[in-house]
N, C-alpha and C positions, 0 to 999 in steps of 0.2 A: 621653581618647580622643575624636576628631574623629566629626564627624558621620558623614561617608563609612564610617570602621570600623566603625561600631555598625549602619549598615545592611548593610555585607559582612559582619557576624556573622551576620544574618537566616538568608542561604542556608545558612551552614555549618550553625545550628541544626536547618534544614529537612531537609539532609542528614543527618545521623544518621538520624533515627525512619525517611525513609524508604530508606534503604539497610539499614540493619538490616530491617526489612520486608521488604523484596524478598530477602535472603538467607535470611531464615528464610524462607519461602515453597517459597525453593528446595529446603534442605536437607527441606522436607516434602512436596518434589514439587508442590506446586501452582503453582510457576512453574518452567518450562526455559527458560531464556536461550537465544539463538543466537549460539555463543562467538565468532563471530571478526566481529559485529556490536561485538559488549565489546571484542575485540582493537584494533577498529580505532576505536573509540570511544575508547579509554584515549590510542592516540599523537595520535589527530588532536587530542582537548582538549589533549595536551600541549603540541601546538604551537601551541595557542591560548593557550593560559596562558603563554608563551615570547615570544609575540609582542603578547600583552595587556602583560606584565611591560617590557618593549622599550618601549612607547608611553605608559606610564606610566600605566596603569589603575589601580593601589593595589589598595586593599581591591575594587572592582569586578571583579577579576583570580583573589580567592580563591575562588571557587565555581568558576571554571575546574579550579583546581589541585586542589580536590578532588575533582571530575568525575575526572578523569586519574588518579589515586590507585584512586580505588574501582571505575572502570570494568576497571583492569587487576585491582584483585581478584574483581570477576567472571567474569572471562574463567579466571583462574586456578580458580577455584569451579567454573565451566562444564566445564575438561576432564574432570571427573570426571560433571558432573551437566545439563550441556546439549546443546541440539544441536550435533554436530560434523560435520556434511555440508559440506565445502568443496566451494561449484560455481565456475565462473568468474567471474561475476560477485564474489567472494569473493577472488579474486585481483587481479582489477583494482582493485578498491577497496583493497589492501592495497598495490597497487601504487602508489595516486594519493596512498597516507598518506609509502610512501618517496617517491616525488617532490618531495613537501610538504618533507618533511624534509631534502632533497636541496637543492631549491630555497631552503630557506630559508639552507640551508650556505654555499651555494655564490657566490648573490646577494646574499642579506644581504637580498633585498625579501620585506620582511613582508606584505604587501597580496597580494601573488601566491601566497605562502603561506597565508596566511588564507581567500583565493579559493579555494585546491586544495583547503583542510582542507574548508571548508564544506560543499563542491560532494563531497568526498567522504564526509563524514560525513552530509550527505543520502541518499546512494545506499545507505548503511549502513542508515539510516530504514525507506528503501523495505523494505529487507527484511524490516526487521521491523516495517513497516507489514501485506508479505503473510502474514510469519506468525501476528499478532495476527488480521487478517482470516478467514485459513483454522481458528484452532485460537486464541479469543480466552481461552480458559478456562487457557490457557499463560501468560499473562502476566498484571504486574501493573499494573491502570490507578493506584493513587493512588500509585505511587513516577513513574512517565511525569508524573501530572498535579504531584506536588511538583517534580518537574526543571523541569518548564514554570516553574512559580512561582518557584521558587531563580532560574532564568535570568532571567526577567521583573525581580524586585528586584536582582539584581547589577547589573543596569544601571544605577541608579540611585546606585549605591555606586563608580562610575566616578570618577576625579579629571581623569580626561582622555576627552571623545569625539573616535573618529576611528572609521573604515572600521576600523580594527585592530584596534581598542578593543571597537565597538561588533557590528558585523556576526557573529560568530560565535557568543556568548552570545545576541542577537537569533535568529537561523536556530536554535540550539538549543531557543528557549521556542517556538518554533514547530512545529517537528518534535516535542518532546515531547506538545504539546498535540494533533498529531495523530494520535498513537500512541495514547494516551489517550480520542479520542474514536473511534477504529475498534475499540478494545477494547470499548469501553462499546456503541456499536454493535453490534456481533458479537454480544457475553452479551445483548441485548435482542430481536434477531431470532432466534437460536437457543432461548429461551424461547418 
């Protein structure tokens, strides 16, 4: 096994403990997910993983893919046990995920798809930037802060960088890191 695998084993390792975490969490009520933040999490990694796989990301690519896997079985765990208030905002961003998906069909350009994915799995963030902010005790900061990390090291387990390759996993260790630190903020002002 190549270098690059043994570092794209890292996130997968990371993934486990903390997605298991965050679901028990759930099933004990001390985290509510905001399902169709997961919903729309699960397609847009998918087409991140689609279009990492496309540009020859390798092993760099499989933290994606498992993103996209577990994000949709959260969303599926959520209908039962998170919040389910669809507002508009909630639609348009589902809207920006078929576009993605659309765009990427239709054109074949990966870059504009990876653009749409980002740009709308940020606005995903947002939301559940406000809901950690409002109600931080909902959510879990060390599964936010291991996503940051899993994202952060897949990059490095990259075979190939490009804007395709690079930018999505990049925007995700971002976004998670700041979900994570508006959690950790929130539980310290609310003490």
């Amino acid at each position: 096994m190549g270098k690059k695998a043994l570092i794209g084993i890292v996130p997968l390792a990371l993934a486990l403990p903390s997605y298991t975490y965050y679901i028990y969490t759930i099933y004990k009520r001390k985290t509510v997910p905001y399902m169709y933040s997961w919903l729309i999490w699960s397609i847009l990694a998918g087409i991140g993983y689609v279009a990492q796989i496309s540009a020859n990301a390798g092993p760099g690519a499989w933290n994606t893919g498992i993103t996209a896997i577990v994000c949709f079985a959260v969303f599926i765990i959520s209908i039962k046990y998170g919040e389910r208030k669809l507002s508009k905002v909630d639609l348009a961003l589902l809207g920006l995920a078929l576009l993605a998906v659309i765009t990427r069909l239709l054109t074949g350009d990966y870059v504009l798809a990876v653009l749409l994915t980002t740009f709308a799995a940020c606005i995903g963030f947002i939301l559940t930037l406000k809901k950690a902010r409002k109600r931080p005790n909902q959510e879990n900061a060390t599964t936010f802060f291991l996503n940051s990390l899993r994202n952060l090291i897949s990059l490095f387990a990259l075979t190939s960088i490009s804007f395709v390759t690079f930018f999505y996993p990049f925007s995700m260790m971002l976004a998670n890191l700041a979900v994570t630190a508006t959690i950790v903020s929130g539980r310290r002002t609310r003490r």
